[in-house]
C-alpha positions in Angstrom: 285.2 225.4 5.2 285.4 222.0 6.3 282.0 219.4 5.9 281.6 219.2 9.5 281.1 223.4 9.9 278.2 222.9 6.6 276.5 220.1 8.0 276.2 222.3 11.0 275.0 225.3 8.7 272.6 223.3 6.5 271.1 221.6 10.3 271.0 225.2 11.4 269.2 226.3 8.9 266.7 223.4 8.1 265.7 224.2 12.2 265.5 227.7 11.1 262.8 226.8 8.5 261.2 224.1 10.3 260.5 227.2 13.4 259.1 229.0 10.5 256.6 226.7 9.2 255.5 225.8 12.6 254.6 229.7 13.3 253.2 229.9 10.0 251.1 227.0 10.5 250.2 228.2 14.2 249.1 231.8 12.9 246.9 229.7 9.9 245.0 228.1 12.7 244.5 230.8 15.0 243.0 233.0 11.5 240.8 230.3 10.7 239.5 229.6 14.6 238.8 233.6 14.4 237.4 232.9 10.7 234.4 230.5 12.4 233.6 232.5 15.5 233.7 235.6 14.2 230.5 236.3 12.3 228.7 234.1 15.9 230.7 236.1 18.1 229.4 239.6 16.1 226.0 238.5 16.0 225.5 237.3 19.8 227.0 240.4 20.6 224.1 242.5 18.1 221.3 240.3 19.9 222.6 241.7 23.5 223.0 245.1 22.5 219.6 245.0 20.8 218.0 243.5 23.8 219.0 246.0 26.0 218.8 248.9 23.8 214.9 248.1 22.7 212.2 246.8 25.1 210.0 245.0 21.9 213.1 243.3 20.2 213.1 240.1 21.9 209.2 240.1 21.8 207.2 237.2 20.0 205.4 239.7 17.5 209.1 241.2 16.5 210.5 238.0 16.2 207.9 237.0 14.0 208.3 240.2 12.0 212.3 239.6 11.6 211.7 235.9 10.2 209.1 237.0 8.2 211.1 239.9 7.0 214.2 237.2 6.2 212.0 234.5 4.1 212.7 236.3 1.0 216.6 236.8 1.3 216.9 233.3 2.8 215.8 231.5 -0.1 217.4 234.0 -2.5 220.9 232.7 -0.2 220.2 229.5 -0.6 220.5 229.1 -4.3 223.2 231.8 -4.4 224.9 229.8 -2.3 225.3 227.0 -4.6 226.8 229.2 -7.6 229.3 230.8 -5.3 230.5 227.4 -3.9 230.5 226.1 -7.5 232.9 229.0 -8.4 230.1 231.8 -9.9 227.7 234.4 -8.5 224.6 235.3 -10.1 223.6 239.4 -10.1 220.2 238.8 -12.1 218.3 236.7 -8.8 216.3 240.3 -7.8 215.3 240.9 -11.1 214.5 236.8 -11.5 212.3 237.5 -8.3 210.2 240.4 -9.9 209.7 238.9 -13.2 208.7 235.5 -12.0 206.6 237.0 -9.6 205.2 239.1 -12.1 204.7 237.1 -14.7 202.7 234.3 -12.5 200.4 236.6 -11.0 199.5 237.4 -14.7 199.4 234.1 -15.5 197.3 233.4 -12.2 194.4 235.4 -13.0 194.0 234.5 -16.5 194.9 230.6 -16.4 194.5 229.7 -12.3 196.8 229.2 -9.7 198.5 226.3 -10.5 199.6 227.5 -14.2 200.6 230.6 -12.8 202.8 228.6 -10.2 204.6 226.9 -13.0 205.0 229.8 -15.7 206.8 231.2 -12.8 209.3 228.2 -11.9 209.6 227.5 -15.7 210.7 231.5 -15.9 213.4 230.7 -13.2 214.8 227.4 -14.8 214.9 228.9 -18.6 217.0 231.9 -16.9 219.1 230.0 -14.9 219.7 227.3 -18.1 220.7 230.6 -19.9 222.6 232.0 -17.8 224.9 228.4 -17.3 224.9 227.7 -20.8 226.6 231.0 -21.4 229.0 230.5 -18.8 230.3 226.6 -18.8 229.8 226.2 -22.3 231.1 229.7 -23.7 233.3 230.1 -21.1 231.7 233.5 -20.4 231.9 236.0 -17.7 229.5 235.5 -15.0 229.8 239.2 -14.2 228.7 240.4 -17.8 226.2 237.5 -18.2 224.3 237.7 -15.1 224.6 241.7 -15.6 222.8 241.6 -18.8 220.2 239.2 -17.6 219.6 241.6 -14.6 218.4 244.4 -17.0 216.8 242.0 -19.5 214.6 240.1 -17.1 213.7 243.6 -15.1 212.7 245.3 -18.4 210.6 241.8 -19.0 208.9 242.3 -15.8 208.2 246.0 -16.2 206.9 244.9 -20.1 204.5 242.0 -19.2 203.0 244.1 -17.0 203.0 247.8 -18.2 205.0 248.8 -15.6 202.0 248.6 -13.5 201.1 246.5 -10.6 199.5 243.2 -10.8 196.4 242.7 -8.3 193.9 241.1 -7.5 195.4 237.9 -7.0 192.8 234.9 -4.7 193.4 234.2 -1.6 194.4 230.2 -2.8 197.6 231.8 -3.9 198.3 234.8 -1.6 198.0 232.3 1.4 201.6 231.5 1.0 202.4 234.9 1.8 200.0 236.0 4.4 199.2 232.5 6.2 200.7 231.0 9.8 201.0 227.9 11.2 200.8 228.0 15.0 201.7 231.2 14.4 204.6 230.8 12.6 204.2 232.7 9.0 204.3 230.4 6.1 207.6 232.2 4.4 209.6 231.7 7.5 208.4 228.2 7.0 208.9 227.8 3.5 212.7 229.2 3.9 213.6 226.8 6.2 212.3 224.0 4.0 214.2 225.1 1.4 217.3 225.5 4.0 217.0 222.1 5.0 216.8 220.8 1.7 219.3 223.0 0.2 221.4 222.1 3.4 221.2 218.0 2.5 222.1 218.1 -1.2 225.1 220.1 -0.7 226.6 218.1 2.3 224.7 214.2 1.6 224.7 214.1 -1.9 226.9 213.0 -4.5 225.7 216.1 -6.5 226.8 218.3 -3.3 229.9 217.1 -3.4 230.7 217.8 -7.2 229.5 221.1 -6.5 232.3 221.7 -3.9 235.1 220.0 -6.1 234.6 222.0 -9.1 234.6 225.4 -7.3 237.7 224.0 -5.6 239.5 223.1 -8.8 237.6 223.2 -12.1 240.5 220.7 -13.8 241.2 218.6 -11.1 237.4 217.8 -10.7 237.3 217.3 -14.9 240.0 214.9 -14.4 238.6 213.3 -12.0 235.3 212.4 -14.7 233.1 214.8 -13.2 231.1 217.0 -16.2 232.2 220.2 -14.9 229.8 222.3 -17.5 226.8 220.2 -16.4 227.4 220.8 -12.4 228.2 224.7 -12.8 225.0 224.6 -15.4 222.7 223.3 -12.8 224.0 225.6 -9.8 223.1 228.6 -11.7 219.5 226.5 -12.8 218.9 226.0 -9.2 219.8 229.5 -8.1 217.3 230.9 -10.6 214.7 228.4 -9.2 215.6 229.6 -6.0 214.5 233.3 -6.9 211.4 232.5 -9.3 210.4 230.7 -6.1 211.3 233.6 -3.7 209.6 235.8 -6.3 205.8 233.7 -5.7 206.5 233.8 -2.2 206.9 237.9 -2.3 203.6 237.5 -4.7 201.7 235.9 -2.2 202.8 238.3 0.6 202.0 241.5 -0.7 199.1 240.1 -2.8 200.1 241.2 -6.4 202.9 241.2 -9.2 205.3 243.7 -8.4 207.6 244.8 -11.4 210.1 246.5 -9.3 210.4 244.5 -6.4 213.9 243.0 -6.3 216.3 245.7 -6.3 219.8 245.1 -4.9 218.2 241.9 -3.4 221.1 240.2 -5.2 223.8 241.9 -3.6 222.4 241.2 -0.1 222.0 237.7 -0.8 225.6 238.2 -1.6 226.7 239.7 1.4 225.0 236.8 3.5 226.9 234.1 1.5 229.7 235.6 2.3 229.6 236.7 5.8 228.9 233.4 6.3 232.1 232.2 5.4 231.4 231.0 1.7 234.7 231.8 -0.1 234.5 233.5 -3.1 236.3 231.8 -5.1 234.4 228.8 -4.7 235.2 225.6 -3.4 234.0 226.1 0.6 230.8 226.9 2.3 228.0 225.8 4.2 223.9 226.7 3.9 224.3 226.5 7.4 226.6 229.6 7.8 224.8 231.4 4.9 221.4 231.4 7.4 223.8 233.1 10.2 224.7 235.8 7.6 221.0 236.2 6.5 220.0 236.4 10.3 222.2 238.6 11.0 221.4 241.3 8.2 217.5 241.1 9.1 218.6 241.6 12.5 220.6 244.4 12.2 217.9 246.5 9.8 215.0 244.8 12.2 217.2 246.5 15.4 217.9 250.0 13.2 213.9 250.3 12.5 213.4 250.0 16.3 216.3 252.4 17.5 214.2 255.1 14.9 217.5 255.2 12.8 216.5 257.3 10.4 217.0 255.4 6.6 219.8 257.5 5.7 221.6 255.7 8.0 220.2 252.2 7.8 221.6 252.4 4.3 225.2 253.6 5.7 225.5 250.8 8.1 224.0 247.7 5.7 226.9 249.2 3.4 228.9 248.8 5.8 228.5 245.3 6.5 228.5 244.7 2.6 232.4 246.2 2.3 233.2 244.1 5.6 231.7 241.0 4.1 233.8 242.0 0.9 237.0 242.5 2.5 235.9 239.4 5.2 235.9 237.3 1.7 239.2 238.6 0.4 241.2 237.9 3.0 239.9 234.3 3.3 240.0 234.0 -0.4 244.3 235.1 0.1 244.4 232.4 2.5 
């Protein structure tokens, strides 16, 4: 074969593979333009369907209901979203939620509010130190570690308090759960403080950024100089926080301690990270996407309570969207 017939070959073939990575590279971009409008395009097209399909949805007092409904989740996201972007997920935030909120309305009506407050944070900050030691410095699974401190710290809660409810609690506290402002209830407010905060560190800070460089690459970012242990450390500290703090908001709302308040709340907090388009394995995200996914799952029960869809079946479909925000995840992870 002369040089002139394999130069043609080898040119053939270099256009051959140059076609390729041009369609491969077209069908990337089209998956990730799908990627960002899918969850708006899915949750415009709930709002219609629930407009038409319920007279009361799009009325003040429902609305009011869904956001207050949210609160809880929302801040529970927020913090969840940190660890997942850092490259973890925390299973133990419902059970943070009960014993926090347990153990400050205990604390409330033997020491006063403000003690109460903080033996409730301080709860939240000693798990979530716990929980990241174990993990960046003993290289532990998140999976078993958060697993065992979802049991612990919901067999704490049910022991500080007998396994009863704690009640009773004054109205200086509870206001942060039953108050308004111009109508607007003070947990829908207090979520979108900690949104807006949450939403600032992670995309204006220095910290922020750290955050998204170890869950992209855990060696690249400890070459780099950042102090990998320290940044995955505080994610889990400030999901924790997160929850103690979602627990005194659920205090306040329902006027006591609750033991068993909490359950599963983990997994839909989860669900909303992900649906919003946080990749498991770390490394992307936004808070702002995480509020879509929480909107969308209060929606969605908010619209099945309305319907009369009996619970059976509220529990089908929120499963539902928890295996399509799995395999939603998966495939972006494979990308």
């Amino acid at each position: 074969m002369t040089d002139s017939n394999l130069n043609s070959k080898n040119s053939q073939s270099n256009i051959g593979t140059n076609k390729d990575a041009r369609i491969i590279k077209g069908i990337k971009k089209h998956l990730q333009s799908w990627d960002q409008l899918f969850l708006p395009a899915c949750f415009i097209a709930l709002l219609l369907f629930l407009t038409f399909s319920s007279e009361f949805f799009l009325t003040w007092p429902n609305l009011r209901n869904v956001l207050l409904q949210t609160s809880i989740l929302a801040i529970v996201a927020t913090g969840m979203t940190f660890v997942i972007i850092g490259g973890g997920f925390d299973l133990s935030a419902g059970s943070v939620v009960a014993l926090s909120g347990t153990a400050a309305a205990l604390a409330i009506l033997s020491l006063g509010v403000p003690v109460g407050i903080l033996v409730g944070l301080l709860i939240g900050a000693a798990i979530g130190l716990f929980n990241g030691f174990l993990i960046s410095k003993m290289n532990l699974s998140p999976f078993i570690v958060t697993l065992g401190t979802l049991v612990t710290a919901r067999g704490f809660a049910l022991a500080v308090s007998g396994g009863h409810t704690v009640s009773n609690l004054p109205r200086t506290f509870t206001i942060i759960g039953t108050g308004n402002f111009l109508g607007i209830p003070y947990p829908a407010i207090i979520f979108i403080a900690v949104f807006v905060i949450g939403h600032i560190v992670l995309k204006y800070t220095a910290f922020g950024v750290k955050i998204f460089a170890v869950g992209g690459n855990r060696e690249a970012a400890r070459l780099s100089g950042i102090k990998v242990n320290k940044i995955i450390m505080m994610t889990f500290v400030i999901c924790s926080l997160c929850a103690s703090f979602a627990g005194l908001v659920l205090a306040g709302r329902i006027r006591a301690g609750e033991p068993t308040v909490g359950v599963f709340l983990e997994l839909y907090a989860i669900a909303a990270v992900v649906l919003g388009g946080t990749n498991l394995k770390g490394g992307q995200g936004s808070l702002a996407k995480t509020l879509l996914g929480v909107l969308f799952i209060g929606v969605l029960q908010n619209g099945l309570n309305l319907m009369n869809v009996a619970y059976y079946w509220q529990q089908v479909a929120v499963g539902v969207v928890f295996v399509s925000a799995a395999t939603v995840g998966a495939l972006r992870a494979a990308r």
